[in-house]
Backbone as a ProteinNet text record, in pm:
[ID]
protein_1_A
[PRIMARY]
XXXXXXXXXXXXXXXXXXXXXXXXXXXXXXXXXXXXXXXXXXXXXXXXXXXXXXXXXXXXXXXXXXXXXXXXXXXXXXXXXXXXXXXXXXXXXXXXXXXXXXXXXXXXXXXXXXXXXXXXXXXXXXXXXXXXXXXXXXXXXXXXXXXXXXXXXXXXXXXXXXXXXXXXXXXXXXXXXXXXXXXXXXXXXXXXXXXXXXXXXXXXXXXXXXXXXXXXXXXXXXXXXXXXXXXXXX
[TERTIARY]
15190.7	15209.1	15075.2	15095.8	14950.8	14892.6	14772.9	14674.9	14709.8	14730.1	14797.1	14604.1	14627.4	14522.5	14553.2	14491.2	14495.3	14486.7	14540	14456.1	14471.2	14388.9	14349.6	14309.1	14302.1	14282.3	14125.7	14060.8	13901.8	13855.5	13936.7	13871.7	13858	13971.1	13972.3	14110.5	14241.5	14328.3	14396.3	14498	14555.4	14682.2	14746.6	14849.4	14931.1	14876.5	15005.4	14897	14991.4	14920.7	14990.9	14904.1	14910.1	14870.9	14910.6	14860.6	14700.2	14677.2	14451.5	14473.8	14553.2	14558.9	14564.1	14640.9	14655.3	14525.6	14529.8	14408.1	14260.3	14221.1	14128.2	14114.3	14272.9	14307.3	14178.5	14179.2	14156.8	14190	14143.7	14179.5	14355.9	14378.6	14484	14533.7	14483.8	14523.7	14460.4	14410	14373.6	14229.8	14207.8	14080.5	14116.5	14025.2	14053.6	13881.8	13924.7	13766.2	13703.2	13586.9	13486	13383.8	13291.8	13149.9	13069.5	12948.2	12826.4	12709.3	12677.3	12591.2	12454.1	12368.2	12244	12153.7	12125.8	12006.5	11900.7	11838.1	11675.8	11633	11526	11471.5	11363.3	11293.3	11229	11104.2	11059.7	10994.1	10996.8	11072.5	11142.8	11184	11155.6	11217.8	11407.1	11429.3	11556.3	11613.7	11752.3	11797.3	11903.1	11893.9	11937.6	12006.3	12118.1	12231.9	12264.3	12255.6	12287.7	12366.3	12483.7	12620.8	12627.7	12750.1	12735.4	12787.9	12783.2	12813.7	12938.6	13048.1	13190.8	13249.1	13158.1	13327.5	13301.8	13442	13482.2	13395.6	13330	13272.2	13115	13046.6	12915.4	12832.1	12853.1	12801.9	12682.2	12572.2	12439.1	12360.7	12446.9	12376.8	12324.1	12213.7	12191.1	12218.1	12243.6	12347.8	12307.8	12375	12309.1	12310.3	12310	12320.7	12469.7	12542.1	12656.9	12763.3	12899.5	12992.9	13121.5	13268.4	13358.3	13470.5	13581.1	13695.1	13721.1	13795.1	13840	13982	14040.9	14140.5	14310.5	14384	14476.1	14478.2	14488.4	14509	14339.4	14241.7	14147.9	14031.8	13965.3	13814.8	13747.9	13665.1	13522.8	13393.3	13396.3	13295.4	13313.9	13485.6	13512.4	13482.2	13540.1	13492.8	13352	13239.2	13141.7	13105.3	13109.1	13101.9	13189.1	13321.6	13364.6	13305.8	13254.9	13236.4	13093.6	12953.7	12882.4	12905.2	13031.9	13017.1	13058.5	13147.6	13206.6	13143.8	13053	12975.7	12846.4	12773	12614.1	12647.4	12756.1	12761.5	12713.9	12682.7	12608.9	12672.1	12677.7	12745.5	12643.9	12740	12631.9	12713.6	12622.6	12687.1	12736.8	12852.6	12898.8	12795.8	12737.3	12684	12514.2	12473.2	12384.8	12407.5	12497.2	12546.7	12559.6	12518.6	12499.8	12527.3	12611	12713	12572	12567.1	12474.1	12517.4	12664.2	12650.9	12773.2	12929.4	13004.5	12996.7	12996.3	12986.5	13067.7	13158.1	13255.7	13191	13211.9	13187	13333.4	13388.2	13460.9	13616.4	13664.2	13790.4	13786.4	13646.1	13634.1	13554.1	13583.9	13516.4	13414.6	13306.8	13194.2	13157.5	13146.6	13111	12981.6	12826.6	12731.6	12690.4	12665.2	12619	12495.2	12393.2	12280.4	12255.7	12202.3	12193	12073.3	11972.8	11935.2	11918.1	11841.2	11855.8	11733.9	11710.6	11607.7	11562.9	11452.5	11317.9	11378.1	11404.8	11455.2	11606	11658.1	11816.7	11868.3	11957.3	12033.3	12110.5	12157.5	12279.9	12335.8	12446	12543	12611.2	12600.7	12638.2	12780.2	12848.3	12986.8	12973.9	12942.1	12908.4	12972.1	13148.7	13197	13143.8	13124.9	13063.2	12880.7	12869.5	12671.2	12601.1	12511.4	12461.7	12318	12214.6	12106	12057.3	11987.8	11938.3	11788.1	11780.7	11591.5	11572.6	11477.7	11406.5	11313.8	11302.7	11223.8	11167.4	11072.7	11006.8	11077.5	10994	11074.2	11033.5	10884.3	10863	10926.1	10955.7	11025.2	11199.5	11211.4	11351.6	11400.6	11277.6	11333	11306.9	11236.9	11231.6	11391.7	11431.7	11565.3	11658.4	11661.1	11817.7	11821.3	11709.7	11695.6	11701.4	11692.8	11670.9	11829.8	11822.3	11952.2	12002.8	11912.8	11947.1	12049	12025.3	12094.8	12232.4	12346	12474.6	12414.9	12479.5	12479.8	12574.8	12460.4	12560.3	12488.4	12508.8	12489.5	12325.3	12284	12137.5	12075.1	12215.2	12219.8	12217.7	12291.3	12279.6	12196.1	12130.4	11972.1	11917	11894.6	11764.7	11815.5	11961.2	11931.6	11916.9	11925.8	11895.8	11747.2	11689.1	11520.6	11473	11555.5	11488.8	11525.6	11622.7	11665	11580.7	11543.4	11460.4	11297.4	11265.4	11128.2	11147.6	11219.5	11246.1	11264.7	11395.3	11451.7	11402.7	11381.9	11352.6	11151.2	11135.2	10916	10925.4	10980.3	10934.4	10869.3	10774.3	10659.9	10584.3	10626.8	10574.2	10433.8	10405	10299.6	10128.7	10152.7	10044.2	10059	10162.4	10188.7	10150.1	10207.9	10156.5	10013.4	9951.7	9819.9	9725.1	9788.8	9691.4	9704.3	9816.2	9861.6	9803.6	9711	9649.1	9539.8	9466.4	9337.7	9296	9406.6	9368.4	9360.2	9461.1	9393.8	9283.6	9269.2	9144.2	9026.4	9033.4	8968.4	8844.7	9000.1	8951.2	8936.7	8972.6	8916.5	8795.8	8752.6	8651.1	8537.9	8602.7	8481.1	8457.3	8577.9	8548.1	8497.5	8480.4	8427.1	8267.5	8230.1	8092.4	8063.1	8129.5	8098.9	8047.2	8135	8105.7	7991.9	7993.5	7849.1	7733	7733.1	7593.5	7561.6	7704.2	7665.8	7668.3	7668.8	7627.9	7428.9	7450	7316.9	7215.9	7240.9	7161.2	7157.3	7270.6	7262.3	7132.6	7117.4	7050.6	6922.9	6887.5	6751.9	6705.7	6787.1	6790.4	6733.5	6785.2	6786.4	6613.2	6634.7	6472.7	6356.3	6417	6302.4	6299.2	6401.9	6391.5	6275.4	6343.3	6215.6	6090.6	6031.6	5923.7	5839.6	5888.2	5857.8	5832	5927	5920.2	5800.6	5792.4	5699.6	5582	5549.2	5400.4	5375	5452.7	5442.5	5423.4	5489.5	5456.4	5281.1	5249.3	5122.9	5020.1	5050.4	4949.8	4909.2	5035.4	5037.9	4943.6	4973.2	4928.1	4721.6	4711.7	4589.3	4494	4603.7	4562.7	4521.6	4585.2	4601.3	4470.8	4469.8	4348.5	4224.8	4211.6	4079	4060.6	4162.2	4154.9	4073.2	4092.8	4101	3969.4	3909.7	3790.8	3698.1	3743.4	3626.7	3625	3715.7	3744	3648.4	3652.6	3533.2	3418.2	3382.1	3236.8	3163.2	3241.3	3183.5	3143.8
-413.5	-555.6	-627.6	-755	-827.3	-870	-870.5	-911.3	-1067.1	-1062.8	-1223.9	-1291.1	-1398.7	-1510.8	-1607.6	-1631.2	-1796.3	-1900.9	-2001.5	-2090	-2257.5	-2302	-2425.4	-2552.8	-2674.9	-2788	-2787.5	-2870	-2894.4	-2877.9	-2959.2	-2996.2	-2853.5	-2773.7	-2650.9	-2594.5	-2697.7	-2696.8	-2596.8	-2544.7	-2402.8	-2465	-2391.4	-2418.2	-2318.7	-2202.5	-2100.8	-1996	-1904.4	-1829.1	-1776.7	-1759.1	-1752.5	-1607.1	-1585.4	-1435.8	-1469	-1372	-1349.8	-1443.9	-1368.1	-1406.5	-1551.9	-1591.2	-1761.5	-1824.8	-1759.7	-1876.2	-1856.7	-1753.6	-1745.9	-1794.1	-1878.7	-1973.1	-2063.5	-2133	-2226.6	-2370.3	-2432.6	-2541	-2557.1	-2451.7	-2431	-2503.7	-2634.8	-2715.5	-2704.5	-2584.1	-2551	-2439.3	-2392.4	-2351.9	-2249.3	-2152.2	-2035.5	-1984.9	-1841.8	-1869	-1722.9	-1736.3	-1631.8	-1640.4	-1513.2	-1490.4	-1462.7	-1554.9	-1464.5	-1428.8	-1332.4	-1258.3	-1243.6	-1292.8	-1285.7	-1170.7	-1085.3	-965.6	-958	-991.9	-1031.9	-846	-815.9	-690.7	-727.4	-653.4	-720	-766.3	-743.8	-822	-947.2	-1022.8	-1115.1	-1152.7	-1001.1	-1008.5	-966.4	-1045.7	-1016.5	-941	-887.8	-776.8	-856	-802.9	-824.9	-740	-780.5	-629.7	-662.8	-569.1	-587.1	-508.5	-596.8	-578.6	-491.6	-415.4	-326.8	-304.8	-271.2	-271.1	-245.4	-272.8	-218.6	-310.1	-399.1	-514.1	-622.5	-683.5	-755.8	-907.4	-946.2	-1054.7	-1030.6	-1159.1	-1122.9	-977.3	-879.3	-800.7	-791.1	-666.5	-635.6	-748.4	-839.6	-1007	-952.1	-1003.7	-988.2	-1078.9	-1027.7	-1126.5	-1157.4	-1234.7	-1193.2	-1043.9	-1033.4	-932.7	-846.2	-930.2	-897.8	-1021.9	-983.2	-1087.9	-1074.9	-1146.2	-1101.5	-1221.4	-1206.3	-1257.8	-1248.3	-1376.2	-1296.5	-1305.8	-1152.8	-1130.2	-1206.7	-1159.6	-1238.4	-1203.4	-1318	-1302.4	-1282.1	-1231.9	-1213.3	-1335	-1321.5	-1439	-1401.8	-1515.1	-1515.7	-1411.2	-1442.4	-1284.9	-1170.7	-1134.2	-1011.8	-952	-1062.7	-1065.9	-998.9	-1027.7	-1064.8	-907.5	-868.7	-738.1	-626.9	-640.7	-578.4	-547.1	-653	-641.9	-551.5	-598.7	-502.6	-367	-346.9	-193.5	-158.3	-212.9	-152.5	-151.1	-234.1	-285.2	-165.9	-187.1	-119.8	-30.9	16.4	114.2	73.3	-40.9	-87.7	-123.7	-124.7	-136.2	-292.2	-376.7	-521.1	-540	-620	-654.1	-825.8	-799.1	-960.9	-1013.3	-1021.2	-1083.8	-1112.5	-1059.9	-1055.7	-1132.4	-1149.4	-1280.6	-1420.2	-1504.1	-1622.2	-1684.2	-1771	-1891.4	-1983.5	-2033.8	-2129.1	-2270.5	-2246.8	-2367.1	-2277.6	-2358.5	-2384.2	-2447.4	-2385.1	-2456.3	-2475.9	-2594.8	-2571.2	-2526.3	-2446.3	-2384.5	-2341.9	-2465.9	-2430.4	-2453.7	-2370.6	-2390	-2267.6	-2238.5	-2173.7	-2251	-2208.7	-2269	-2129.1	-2173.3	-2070.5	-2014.7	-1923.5	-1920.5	-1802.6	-1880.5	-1848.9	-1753.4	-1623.8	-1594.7	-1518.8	-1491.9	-1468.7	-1342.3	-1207.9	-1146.2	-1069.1	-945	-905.7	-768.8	-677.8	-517.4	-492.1	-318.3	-263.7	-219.4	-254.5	-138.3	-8.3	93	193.7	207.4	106.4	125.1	142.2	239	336.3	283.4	273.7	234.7	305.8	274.4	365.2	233.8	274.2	179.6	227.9	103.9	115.3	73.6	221.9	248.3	125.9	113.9	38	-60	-121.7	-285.8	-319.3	-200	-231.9	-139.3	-112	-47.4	-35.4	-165.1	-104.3	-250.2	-185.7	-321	-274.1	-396.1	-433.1	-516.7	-505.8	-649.4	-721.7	-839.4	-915.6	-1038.6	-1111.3	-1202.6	-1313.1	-1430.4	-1551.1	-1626.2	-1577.2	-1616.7	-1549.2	-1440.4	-1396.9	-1392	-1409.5	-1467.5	-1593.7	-1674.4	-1828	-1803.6	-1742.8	-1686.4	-1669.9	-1557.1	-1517.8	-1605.6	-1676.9	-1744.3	-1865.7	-1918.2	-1965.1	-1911.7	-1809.2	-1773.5	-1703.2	-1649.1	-1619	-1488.1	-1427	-1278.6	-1281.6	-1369.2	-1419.6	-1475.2	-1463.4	-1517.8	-1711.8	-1737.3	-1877.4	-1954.3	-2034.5	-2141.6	-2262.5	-2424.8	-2486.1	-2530.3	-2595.8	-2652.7	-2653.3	-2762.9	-2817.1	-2660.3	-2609.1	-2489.7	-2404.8	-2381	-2311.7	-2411	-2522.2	-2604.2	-2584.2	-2592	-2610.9	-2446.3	-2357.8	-2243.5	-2161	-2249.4	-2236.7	-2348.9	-2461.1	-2559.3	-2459.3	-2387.5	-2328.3	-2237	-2126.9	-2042.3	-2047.7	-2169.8	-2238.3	-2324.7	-2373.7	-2500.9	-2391.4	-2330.6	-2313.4	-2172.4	-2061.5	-1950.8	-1927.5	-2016.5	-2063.2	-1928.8	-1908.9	-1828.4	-1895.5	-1846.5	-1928.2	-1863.1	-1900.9	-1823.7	-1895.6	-2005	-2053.4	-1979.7	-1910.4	-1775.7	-1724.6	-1689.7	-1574	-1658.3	-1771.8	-1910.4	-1958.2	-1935.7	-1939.5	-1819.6	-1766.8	-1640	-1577.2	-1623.7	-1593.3	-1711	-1807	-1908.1	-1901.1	-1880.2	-1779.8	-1732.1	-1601.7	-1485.7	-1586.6	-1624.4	-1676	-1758.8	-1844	-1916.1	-1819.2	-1741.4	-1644.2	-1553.5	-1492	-1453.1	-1534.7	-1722.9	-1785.7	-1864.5	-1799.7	-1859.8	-1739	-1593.9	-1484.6	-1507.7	-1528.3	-1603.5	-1689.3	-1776.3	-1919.9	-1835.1	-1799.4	-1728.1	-1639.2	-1570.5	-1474.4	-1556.6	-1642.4	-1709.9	-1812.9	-1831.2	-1928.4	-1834.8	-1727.4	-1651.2	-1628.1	-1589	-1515.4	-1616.6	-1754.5	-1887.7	-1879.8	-1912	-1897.5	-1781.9	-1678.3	-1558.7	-1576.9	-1612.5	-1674.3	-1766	-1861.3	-1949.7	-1921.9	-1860.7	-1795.4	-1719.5	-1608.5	-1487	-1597.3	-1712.1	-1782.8	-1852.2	-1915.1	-1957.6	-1873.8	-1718.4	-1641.1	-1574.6	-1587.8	-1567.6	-1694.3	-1843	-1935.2	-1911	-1885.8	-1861	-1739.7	-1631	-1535.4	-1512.7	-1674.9	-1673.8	-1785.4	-1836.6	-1953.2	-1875.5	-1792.7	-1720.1	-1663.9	-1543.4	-1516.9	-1523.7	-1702.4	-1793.9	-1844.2	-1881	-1903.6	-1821.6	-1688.8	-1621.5	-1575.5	-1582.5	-1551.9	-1646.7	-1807.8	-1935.1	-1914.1	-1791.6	-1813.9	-1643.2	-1558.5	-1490.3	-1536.2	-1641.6	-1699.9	-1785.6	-1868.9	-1967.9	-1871.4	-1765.3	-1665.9	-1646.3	-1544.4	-1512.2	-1662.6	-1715.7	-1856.4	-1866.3	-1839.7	-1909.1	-1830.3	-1683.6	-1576.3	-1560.4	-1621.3	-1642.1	-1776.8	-1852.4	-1938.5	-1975	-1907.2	-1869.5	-1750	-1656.1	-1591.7	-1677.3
-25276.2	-25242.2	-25246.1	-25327.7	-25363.3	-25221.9	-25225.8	-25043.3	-25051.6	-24905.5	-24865.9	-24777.5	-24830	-24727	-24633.3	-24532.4	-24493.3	-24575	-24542.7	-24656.5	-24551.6	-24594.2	-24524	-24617.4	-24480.5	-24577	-24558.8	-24640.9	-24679.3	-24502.8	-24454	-24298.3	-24207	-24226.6	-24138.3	-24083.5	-24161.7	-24084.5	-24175.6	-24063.9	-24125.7	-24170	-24282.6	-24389.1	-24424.4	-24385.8	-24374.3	-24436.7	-24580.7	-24631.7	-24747.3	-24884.6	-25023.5	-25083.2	-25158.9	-25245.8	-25270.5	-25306.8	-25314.2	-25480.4	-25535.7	-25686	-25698	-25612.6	-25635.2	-25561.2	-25447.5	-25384.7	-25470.7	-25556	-25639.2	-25763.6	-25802.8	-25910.8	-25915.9	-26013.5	-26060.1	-25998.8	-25904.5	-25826.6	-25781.3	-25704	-25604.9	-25555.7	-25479.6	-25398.7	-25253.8	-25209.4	-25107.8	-25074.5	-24948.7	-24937	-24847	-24887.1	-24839.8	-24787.9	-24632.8	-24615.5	-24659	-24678.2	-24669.6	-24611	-24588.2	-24513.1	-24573.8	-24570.4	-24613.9	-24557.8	-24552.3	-24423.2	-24425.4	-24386.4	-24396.2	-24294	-24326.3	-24225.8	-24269.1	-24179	-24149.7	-24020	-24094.9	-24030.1	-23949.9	-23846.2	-23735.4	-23757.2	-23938.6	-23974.6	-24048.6	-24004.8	-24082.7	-24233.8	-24305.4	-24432.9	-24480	-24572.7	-24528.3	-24651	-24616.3	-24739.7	-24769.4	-24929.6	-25024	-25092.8	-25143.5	-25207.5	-25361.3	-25481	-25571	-25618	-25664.8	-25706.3	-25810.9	-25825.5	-25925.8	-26050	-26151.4	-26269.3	-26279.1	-26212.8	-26227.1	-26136.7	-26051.6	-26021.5	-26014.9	-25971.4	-26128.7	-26167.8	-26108	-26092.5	-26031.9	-26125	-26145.8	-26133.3	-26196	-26211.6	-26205.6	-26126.7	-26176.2	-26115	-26053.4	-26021.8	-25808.8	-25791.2	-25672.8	-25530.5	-25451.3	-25376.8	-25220.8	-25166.8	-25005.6	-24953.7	-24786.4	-24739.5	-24748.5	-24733	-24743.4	-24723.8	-24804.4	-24831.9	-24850.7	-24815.8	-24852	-24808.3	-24842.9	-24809.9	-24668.1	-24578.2	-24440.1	-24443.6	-24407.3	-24420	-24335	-24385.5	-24310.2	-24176.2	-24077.9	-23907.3	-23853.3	-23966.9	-23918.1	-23877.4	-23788.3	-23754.5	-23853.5	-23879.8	-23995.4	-23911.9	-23788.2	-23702.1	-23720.1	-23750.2	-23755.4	-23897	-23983.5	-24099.6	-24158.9	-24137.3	-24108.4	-24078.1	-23944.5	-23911.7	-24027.1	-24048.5	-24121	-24263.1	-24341.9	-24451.4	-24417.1	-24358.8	-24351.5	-24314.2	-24277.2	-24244.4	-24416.7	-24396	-24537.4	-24681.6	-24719.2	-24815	-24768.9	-24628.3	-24610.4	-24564.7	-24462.6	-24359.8	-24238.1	-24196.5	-24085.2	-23965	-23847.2	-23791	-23690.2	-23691.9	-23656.9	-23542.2	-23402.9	-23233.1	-23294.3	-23210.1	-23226.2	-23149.1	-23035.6	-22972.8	-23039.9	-23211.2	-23242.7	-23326.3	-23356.6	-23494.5	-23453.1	-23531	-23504.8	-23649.7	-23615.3	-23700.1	-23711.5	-23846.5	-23909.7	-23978.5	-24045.6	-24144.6	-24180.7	-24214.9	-24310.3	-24409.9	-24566.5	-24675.6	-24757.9	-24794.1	-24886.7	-25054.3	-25119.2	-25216.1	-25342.9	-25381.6	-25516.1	-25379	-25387.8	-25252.5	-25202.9	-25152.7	-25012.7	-24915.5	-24817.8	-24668.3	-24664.7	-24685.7	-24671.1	-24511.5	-24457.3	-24324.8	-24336.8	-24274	-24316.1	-24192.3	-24211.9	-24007.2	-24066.8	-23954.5	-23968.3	-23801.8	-23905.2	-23775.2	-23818.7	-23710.1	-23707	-23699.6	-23749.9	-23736.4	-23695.5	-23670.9	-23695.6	-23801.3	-23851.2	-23991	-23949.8	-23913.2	-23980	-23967.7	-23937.1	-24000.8	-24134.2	-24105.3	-24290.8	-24353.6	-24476.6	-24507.9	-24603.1	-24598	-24665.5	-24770.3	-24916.3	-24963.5	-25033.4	-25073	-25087.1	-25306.8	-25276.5	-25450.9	-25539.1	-25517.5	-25643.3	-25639.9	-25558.5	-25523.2	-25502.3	-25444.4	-25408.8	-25489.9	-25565.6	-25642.3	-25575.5	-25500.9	-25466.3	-25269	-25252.9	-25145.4	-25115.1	-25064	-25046.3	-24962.6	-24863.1	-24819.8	-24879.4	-24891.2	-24924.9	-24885.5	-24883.8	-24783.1	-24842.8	-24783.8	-24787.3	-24931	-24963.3	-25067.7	-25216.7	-25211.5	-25267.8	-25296.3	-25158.8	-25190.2	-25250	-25211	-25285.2	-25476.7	-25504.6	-25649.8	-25683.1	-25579.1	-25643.5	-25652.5	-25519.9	-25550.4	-25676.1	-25701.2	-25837.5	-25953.9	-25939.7	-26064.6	-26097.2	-26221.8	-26333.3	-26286.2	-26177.2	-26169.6	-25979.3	-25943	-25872	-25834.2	-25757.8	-25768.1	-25748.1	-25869.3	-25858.6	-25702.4	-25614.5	-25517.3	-25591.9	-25506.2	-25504.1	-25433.5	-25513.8	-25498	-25365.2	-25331.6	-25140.9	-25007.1	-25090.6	-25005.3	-24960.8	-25106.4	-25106.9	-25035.5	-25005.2	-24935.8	-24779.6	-24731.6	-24619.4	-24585.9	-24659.2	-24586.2	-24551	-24656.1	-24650.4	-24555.7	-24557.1	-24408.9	-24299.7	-24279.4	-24178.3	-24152.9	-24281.3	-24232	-24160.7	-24263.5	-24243.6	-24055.4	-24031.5	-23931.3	-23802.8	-23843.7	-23699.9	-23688.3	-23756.5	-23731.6	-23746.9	-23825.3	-23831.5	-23934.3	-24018.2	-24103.5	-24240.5	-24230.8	-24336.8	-24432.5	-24583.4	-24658.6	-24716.4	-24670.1	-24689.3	-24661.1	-24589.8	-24628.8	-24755.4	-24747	-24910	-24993.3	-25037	-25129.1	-25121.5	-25003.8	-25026.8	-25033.6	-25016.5	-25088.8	-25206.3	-25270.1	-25402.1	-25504.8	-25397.7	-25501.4	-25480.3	-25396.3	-25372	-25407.1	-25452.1	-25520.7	-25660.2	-25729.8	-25849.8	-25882.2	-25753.3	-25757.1	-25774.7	-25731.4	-25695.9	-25826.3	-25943.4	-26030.6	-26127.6	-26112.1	-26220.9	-26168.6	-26074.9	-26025	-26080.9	-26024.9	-26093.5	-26261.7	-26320.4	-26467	-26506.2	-26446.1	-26478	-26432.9	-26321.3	-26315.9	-26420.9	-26403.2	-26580.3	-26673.1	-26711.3	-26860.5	-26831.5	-26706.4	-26710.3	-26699	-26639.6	-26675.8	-26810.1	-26902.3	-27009.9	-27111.9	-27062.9	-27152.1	-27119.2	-26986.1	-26971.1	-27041.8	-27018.8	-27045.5	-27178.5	-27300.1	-27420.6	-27442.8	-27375.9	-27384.7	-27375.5	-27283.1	-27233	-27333.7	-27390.1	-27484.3	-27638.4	-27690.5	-27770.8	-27753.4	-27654.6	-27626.9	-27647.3	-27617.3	-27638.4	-27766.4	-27816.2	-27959.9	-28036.3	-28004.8	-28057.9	-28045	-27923.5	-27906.8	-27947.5	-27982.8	-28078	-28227.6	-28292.7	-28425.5	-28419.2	-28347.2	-28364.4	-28325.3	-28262.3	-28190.6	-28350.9	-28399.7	-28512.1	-28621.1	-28684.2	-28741.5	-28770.4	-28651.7	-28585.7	-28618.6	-28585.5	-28600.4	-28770.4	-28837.2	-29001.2	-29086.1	-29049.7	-29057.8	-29003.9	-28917.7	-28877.4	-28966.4	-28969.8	-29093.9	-29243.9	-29261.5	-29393	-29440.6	-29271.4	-29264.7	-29279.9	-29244	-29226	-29347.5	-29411.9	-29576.8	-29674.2	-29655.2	-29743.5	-29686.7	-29586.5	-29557.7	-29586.2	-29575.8	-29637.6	-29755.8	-29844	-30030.4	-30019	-29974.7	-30021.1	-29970.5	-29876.3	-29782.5	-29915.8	-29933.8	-30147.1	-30216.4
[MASK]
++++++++++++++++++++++++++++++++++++++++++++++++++++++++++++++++++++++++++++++++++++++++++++++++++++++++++++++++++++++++++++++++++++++++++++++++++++++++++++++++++++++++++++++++++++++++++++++++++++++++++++++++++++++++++++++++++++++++++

């Protein structure tokens, strides 16, 4: 028997419930919800899961922490918890999760939660679907979700989740950004010194070349003058 959903209006209001197949149609009429899970480790980098070469949608593409449909009768918290176990193996405290932002996204009601673990927590990944995970900082994460290797959302979404991270949590990659321009300042600054010594030392090296052909010059000019003067002093 095909998996049944909730399904709702844009606002939140409940409408009964539809096959998975239909509410994943092509503009349905209605909205159906999902979670997407954000885990941040106690160093405030957060993990990231990449999808795996065998299902069925965006493949190989890298994704939040974890994500999924919420099932029929079920809460978007439970949700939430469920899918990380099942996706990482992780087992997450309701009382550690924290609701951020509903986003409508295509005709789902996005439900965004944000929780925390420990640096040596394990996971167990759910092969058909997760293929690898990582933490990564903030500066690095904003790379990803722009970029092509990434599950495509909406523009608006990415910003308020980096105001969020930047604003409400003070995570700041503006170190990393300045030291990653530093450092380049850095070695085009040792370059720019390089090439000005070895302009200079050119220059110097050149001058003393002149002054060697000209001493030399000089002195030939004063051989010459001698000869000539003892040829006609005879």
């Amino acid at each position: 028997m095909e998996e049944m959903f909730d399904v709702y209006t844009k606002e939140g209001e409940f409408l009964g419930t539809r096959p998975a197949s239909v509410c994943r149609s092509e503009n349905p009429g209605f909205y159906y919800k999902v979670v997407w899970t954000i885990i941040l480790n106690e160093d405030n980098e957060i993990l990231i899961q990449k999808r795996s070469n065998t299902i069925a949608t965006y493949k190989n593409l890298w994704e939040f922490s974890s994500s999924g449909h919420v099932d029929h009768g079920e809460t978007e918290i439970d949700a939430c918890i469920r899918e990380a176990k099942e996706e990482l193996g992780v087992n997450l405290s309701k009382e550690n999760i924290k609701h951020i932002n509903t986003f409508v996204h295509g005709n789902q009601l996005a439900y965004t939660y944000i929780t925390r673990i420990r640096n040596n927590t394990s996971f167990t990944l759910q092969k058909d679907e997760v293929s690898e995970v990582k933490y990564v900082n903030l500066y690095d994460f904003k790379n990803y979700i722009y970029s092509k290797d990434f599950i495509p959302r909406e523009k608006e979404y990415y910003e308020f989740l980096l105001n969020y991270f930047i604003n409400t949590l003070k995570m700041d990659d503006r170190n990393i950004i300045r030291r990653n321009v530093n450092e380049d300042n850095l070695v085009k600054s040792m370059d720019s010194i390089t090439n000005d010594n070895n302009v200079k030392e050119g220059i110097e090296l050149e001058g003393s070349l002149r002054i060697i052909d000209i001493t030399i010059t000089i002195l030939i000019l004063l051989l010459i003058g001698i000869v000539i003067y003892s040829i006609i002093k005879k």
